[in-house]
C-alpha positions as CSV (number, residue, x, y, z in Angstrom):
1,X,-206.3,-159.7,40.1
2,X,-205.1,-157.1,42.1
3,X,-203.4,-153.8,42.3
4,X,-200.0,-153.0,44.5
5,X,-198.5,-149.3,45.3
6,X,-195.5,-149.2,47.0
7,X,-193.7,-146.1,49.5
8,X,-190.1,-146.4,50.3
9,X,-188.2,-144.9,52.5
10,X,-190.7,-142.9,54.6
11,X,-189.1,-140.8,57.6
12,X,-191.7,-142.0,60.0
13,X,-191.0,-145.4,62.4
14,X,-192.5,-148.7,61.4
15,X,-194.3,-149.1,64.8
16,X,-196.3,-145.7,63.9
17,X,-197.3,-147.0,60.4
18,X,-198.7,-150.5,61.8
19,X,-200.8,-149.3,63.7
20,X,-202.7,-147.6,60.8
21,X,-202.2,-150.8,58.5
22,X,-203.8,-152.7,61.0
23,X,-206.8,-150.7,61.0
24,X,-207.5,-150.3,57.4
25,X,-206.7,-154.1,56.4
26,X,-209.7,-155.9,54.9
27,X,-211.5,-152.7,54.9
28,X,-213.6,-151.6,51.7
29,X,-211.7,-148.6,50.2
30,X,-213.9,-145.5,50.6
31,X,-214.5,-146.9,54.5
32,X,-210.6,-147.4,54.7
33,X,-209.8,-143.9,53.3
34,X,-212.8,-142.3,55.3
35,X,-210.9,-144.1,58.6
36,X,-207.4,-142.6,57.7
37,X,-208.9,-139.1,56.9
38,X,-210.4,-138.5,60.7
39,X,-207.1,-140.3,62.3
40,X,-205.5,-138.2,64.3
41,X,-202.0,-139.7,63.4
42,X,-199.0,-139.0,61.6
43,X,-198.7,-142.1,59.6
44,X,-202.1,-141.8,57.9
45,X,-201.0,-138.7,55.6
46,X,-198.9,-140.8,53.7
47,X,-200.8,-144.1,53.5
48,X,-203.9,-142.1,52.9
49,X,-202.1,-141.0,49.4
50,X,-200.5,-144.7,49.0
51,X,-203.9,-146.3,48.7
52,X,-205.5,-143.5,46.6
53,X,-202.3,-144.4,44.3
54,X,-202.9,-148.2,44.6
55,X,-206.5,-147.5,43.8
56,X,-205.7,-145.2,40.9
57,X,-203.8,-148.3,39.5
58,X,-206.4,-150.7,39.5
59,X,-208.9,-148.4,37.7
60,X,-206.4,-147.6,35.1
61,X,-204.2,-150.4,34.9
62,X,-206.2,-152.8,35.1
63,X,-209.7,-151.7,34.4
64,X,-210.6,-152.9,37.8
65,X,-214.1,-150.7,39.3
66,X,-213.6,-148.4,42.1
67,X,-216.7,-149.4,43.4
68,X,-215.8,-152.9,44.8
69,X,-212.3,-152.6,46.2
70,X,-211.2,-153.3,49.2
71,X,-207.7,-152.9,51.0
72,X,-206.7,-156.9,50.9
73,X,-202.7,-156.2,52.1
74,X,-201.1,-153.7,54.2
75,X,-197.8,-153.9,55.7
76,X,-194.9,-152.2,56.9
77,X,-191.3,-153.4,57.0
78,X,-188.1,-151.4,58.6
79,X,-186.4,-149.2,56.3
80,X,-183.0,-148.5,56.9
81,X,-181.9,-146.3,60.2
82,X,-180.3,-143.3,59.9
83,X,-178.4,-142.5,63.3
84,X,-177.9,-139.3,64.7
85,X,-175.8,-138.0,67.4
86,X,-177.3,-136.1,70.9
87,X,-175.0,-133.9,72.8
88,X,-175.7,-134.6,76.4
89,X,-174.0,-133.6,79.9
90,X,-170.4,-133.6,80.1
91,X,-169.3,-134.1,77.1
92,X,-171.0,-137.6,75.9
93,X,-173.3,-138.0,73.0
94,X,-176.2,-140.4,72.8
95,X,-177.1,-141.9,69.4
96,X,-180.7,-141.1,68.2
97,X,-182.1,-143.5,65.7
98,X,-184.6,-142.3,63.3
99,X,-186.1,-145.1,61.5
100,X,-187.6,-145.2,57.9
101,X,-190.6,-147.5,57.0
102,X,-191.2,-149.5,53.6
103,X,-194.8,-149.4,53.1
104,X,-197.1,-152.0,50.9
105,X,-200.7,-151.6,50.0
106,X,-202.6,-154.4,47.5
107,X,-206.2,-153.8,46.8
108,X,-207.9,-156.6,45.2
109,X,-211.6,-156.3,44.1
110,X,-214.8,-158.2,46.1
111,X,-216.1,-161.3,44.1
112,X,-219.9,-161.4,43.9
């Protein structure tokens, strides 16, 4: 059994948010959300309250205990790209993308 939260659309780049998923993947969840608590980086605010969602589901969804989770998926796909226009020397513009990130955390619970 296992529980899923989802975050969509998330104004932070996909490249940013991978490198946190990596680091948390196959960890148990207090030692995942102890990691993304003293990260200095901007993607582990929002996956921090992603996997306190996903754990809030298994406990009350599906009377799973808190105790022996761990964090068994976490990825990150491209959302879509909202471009933007820079004004630059004589006249040009260069287009900015600013890239959104669909975010999927599944925390299954430890056998044994």
């Amino acid at each position: 059994m296992e529980a899923k939260a989802y975050l969509r659309y998330v104004r932070i780049a996909p490249r940013k948010v991978q490198i946190v998923c990596d680091m948390i993947r196959n960890q148990k969840l207090d030692k995942a959300l102890a990691m993304m608590q003293y990260t200095p980086k901007a993607a582990c605010e929002p996956l921090y309250k992603l996997v306190k969602s996903a754990a809030a589901n298994a406990e009350n969804n599906f009377n799973m205990d808190k105790n022996n989770l761990y964090v068994a998926e976490c990825f990150v796909t491209p959302g879509p790209t909202l471009k933007r226009i820079r004004a630059r020397d004589k006249g040009r513009a260069y287009r900015v993308l600013k890239r959104t990130s669909h975010i999927t955390v599944v925390l299954k619970e430890m056998e044994g």
